[in-house]
BANU-24756 format. One record per residue (C-alpha): residue in one letter; x, y, z; residue number from 1. Coordinates in steps of 0.02 Angstrom, whole numbers, plus 50000, padded with zeros to 5 digits. Layout:
BEGIN
<aa: A, u: X, v: Y, w: Z, i: NUM>
...
END
This chain:
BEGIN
<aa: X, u: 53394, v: 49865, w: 50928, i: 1>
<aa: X, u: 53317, v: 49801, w: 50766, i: 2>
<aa: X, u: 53154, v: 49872, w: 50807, i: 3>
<aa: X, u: 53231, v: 50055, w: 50843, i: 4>
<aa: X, u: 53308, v: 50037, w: 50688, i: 5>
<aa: X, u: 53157, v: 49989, w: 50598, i: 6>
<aa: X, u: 53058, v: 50115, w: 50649, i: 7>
<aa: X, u: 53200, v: 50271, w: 50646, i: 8>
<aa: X, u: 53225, v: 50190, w: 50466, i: 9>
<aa: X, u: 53030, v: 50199, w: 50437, i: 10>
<aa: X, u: 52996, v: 50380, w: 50503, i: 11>
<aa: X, u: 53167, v: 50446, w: 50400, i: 12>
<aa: X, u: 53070, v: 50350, w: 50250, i: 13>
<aa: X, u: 52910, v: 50474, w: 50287, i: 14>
<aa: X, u: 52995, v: 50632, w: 50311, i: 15>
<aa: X, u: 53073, v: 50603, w: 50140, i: 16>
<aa: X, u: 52931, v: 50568, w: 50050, i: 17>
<aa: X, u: 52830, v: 50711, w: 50123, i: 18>
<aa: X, u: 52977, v: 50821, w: 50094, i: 19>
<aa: X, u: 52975, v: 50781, w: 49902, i: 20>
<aa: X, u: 52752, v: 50805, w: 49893, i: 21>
<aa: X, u: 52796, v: 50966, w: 49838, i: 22>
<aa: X, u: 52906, v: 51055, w: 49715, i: 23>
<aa: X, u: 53097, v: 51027, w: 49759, i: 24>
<aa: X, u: 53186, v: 51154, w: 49837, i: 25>
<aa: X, u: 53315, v: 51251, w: 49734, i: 26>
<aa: X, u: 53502, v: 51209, w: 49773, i: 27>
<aa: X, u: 53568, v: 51367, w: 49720, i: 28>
<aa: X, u: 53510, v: 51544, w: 49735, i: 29>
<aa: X, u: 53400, v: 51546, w: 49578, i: 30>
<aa: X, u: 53370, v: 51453, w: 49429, i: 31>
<aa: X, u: 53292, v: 51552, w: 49289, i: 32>
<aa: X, u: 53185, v: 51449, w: 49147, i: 33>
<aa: X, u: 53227, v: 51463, w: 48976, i: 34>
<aa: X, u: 53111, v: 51437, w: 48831, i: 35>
<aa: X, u: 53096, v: 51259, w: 48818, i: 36>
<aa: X, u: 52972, v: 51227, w: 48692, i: 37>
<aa: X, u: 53100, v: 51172, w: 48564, i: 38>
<aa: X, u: 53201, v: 51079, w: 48687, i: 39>
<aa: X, u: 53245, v: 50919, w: 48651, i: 40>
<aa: X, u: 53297, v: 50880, w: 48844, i: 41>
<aa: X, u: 53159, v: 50867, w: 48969, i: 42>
<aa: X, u: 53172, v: 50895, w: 49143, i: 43>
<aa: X, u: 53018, v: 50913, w: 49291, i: 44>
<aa: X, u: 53029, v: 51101, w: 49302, i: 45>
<aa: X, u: 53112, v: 51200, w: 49169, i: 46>
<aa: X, u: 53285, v: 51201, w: 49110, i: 47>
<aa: X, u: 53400, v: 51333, w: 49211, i: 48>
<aa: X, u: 53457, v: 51494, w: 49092, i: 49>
<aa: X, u: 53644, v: 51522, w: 49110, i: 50>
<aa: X, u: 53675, v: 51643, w: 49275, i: 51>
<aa: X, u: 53786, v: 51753, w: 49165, i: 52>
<aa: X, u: 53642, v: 51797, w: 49052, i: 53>
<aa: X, u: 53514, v: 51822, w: 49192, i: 54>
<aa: X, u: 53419, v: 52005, w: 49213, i: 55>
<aa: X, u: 53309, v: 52075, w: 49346, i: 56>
<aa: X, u: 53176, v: 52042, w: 49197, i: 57>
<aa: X, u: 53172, v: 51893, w: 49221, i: 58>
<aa: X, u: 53109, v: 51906, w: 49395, i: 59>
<aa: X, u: 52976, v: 52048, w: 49354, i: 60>
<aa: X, u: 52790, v: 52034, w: 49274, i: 61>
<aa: X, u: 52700, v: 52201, w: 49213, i: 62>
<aa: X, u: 52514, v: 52224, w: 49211, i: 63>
<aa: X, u: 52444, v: 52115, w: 49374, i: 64>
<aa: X, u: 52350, v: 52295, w: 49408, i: 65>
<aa: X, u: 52231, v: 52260, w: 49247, i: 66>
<aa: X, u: 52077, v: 52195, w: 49263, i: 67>
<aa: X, u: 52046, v: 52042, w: 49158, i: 68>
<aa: X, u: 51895, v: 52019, w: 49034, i: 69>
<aa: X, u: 51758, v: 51949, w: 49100, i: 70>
<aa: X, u: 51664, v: 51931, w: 48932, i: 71>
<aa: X, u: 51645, v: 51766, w: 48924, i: 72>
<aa: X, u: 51519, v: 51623, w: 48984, i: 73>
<aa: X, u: 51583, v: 51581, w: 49143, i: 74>
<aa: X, u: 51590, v: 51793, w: 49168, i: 75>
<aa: X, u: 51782, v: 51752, w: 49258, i: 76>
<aa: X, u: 51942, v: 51790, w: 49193, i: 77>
<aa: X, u: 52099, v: 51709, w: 49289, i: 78>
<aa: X, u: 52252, v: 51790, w: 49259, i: 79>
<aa: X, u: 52405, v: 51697, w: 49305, i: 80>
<aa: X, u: 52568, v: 51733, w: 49350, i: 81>
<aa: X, u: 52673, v: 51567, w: 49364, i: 82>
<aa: X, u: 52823, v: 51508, w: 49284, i: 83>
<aa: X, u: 52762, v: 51556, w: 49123, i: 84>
<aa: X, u: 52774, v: 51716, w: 49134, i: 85>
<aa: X, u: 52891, v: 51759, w: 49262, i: 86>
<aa: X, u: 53043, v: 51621, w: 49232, i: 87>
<aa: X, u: 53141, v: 51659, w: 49387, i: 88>
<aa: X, u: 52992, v: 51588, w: 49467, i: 89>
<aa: X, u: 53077, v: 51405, w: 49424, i: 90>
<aa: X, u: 53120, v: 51288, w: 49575, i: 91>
<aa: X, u: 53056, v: 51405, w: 49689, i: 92>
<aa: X, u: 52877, v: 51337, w: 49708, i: 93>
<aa: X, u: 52759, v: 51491, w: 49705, i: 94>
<aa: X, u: 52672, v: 51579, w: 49584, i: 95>
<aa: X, u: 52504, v: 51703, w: 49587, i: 96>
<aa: X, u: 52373, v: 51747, w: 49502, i: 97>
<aa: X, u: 52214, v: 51867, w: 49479, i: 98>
<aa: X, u: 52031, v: 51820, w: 49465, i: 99>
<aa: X, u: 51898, v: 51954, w: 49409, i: 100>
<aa: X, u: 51741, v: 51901, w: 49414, i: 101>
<aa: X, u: 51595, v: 52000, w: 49333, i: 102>
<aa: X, u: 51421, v: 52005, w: 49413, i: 103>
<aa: X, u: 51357, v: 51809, w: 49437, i: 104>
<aa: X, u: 51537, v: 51762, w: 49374, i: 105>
<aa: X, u: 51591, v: 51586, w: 49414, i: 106>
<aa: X, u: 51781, v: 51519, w: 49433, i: 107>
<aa: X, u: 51685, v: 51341, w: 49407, i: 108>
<aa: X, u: 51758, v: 51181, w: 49498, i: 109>
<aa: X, u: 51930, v: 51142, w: 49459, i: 110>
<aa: X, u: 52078, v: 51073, w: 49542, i: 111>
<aa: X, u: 52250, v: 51108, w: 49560, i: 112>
<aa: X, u: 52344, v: 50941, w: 49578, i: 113>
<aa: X, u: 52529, v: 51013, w: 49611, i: 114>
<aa: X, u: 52467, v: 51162, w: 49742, i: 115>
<aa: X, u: 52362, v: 51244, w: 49895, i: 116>
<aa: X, u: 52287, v: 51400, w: 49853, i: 117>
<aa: X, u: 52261, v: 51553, w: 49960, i: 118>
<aa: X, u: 52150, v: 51682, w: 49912, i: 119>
<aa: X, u: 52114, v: 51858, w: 49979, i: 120>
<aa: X, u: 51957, v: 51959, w: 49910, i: 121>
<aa: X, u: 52007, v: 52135, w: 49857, i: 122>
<aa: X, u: 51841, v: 52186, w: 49798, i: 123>
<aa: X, u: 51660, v: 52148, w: 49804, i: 124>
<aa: X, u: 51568, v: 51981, w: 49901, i: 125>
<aa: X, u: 51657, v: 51792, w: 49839, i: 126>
<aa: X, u: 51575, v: 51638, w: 49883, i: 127>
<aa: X, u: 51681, v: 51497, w: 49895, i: 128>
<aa: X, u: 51693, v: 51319, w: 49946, i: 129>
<aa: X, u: 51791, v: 51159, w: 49923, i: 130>
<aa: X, u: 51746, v: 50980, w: 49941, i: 131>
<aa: X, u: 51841, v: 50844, w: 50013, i: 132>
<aa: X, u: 51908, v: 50683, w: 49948, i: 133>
<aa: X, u: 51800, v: 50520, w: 49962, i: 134>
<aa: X, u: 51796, v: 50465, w: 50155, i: 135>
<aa: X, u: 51843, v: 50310, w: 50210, i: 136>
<aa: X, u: 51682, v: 50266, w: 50272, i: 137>
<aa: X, u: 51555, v: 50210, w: 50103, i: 138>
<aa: X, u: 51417, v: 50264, w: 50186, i: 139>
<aa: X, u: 51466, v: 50459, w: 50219, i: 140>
<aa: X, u: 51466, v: 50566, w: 50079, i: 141>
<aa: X, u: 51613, v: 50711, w: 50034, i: 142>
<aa: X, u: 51608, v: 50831, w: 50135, i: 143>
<aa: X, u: 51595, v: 51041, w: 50061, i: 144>
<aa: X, u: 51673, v: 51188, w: 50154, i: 145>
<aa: X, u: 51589, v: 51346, w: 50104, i: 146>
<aa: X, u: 51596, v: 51530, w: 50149, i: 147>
<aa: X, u: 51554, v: 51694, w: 50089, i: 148>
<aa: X, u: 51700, v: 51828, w: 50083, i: 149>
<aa: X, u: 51705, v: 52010, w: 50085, i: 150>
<aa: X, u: 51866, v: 52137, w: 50060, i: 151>
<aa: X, u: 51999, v: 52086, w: 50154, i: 152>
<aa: X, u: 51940, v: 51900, w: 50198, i: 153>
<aa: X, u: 52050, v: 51758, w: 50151, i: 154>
<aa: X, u: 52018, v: 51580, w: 50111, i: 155>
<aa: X, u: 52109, v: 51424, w: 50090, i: 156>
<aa: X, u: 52104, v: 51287, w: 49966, i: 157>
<aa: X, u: 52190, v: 51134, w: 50010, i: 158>
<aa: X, u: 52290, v: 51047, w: 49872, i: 159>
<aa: X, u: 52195, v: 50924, w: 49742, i: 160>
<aa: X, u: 52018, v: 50958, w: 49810, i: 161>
<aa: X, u: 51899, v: 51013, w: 49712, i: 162>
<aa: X, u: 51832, v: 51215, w: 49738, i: 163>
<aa: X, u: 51755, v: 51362, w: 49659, i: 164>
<aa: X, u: 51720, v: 51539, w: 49672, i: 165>
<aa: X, u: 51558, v: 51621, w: 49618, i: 166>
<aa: X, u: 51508, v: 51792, w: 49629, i: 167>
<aa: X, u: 51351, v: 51805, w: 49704, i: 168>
<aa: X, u: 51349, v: 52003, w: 49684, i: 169>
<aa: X, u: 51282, v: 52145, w: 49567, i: 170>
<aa: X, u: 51440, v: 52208, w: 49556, i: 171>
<aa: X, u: 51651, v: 52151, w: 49504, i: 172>
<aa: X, u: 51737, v: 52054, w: 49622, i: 173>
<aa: X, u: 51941, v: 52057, w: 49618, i: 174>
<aa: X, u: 52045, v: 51932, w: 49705, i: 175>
<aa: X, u: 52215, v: 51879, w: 49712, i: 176>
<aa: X, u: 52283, v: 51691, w: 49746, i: 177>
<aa: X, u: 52453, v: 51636, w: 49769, i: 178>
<aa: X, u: 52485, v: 51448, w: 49738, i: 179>
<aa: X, u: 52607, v: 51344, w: 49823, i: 180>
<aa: X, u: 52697, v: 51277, w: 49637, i: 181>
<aa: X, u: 52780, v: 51366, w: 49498, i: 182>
<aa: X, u: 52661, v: 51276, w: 49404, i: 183>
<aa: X, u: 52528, v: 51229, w: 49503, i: 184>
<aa: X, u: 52420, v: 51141, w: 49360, i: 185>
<aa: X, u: 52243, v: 51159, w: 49318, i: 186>
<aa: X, u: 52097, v: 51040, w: 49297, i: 187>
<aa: X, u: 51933, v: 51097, w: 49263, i: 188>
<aa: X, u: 51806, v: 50960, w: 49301, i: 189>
<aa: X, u: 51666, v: 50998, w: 49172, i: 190>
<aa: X, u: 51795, v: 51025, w: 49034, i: 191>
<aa: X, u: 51885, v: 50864, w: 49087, i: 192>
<aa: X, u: 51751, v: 50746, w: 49101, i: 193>
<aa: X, u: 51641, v: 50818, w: 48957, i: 194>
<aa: X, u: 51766, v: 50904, w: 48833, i: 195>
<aa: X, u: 51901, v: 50822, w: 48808, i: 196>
<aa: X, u: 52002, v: 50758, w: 48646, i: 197>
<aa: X, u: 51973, v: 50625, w: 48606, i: 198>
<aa: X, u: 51784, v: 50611, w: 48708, i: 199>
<aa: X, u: 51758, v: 50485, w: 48845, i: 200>
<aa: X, u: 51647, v: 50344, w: 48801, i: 201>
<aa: X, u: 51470, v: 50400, w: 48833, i: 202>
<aa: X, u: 51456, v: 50234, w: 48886, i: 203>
<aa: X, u: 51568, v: 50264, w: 49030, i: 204>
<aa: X, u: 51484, v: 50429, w: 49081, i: 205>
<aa: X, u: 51318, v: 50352, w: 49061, i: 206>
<aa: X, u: 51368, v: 50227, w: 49189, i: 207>
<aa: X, u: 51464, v: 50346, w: 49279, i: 208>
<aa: X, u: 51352, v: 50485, w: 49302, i: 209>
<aa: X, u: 51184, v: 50379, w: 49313, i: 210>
<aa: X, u: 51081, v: 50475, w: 49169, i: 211>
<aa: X, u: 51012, v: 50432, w: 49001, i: 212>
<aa: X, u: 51130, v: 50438, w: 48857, i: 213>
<aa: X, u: 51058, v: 50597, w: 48786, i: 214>
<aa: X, u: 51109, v: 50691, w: 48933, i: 215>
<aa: X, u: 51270, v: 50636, w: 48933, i: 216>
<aa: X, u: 51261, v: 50678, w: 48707, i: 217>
<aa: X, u: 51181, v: 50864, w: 48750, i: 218>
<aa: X, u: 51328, v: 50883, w: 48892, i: 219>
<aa: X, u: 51489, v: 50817, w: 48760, i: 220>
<aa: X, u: 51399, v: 50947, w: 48608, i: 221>
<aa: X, u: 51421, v: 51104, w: 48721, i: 222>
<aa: X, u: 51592, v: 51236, w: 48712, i: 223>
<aa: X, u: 51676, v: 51218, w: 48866, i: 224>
<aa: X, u: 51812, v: 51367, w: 48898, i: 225>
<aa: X, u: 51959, v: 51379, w: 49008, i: 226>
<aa: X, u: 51950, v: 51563, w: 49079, i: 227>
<aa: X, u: 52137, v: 51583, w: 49100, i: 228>
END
């Protein structure tokens, strides 16, 4: 009897914590953010806006149909369509966005740690690929998923692993991506690791990275962009 209990008590335990690996579900129909950059109460998600005062505006984004500027090293623009700009997307756990990539654009390698992405290619060729966290085994290496898309293809990129996009055309490439978060987060790797504020010790990426000090110098001295 102990034992049943043990493990009924265990598995309950799992279901639990897999049901809260996401965002929470909403307990009432919607909750609409308010502006919360002055707020002196913080809560994970956004506060909810007062029902009474709620519009259909707040449920509606303008302007997903305009292609975003390109101009710009990486030669990507990601527009996004999340919680930020659409606030009755709060505690429902999906958001969107748009990618246009200009010829030889890159989206570069960057996770989202709060979401799965699923992306559809609307125009032009997309190759993608994602890479898989470290194995158990030390002596196989990560493991990258690749494929090349064309109109109409779709392609999935599992939460927290690393992936890209890159166009590999002579012509635009448009995309679309919904996210499974309001606000699914964003961590490019080469900005991360060689731009932030304050810099990580080049003794640390020296180590880390296996290269002469210069290298990791040259790397820290260059502009690295977010293209959202």
């Amino acid at each position: 009897m102990t034992t049943r209990f043990s493990l009924g008590f265990f598995i309950l335990t799992l279901i639990c914590s897999l049901a809260s690996a996401s965002d929470p579900s909403p307990l009432q129909d919607f909750c609409v953010a308010v502006d919360d950059s002055k707020a002196s109460v913080f809560v994970n998600g956004k506060i909810c806006k007062n029902p009474n005062m709620v519009s259909a505006d707040d449920f509606y984004f303008n302007g997903l149909n305009k292609p975003g500027n390109t101009s710009n090293p990486l030669g990507s623009r990601v527009t996004p369509v999340n919680v930020n700009q659409i606030p009755g997307l709060n505690t429902l756990g999906i958001s969107l966005v748009r990618i246009d990539y200009a010829p030889y654009g890159l989206n570069p390698p960057h996770t989202h740690p709060r979401a799965t992405e699923i992306l559809v290619v609307v125009e032009g060729t997309l190759y993608v690929g994602f890479v898989t966290s470290n194995p158990a085994n030390p002596n196989q290496k990560n493991k990258l998923f690749t494929k090349t898309l064309h109109p109409g293809d779709v392609f999935v990129f599992p939460e927290g692993l690393i992936h890209f996009q890159f166009n590999t055309g002579k012509t635009n490439v448009v995309a679309f991506a919904g996210l499974s978060s309001q606000n699914p987060g964003v961590i490019t790797i080469a900005n991360a690791v060689f731009g932030s504020e304050p810099p990580i010790s080049i003794d640390v990426l020296t180590k880390a990275f296996q290269v002469d000090k210069n290298v990791i110098q040259h790397l820290q001295g260059q502009f690295w962009m977010n293209n959202n």
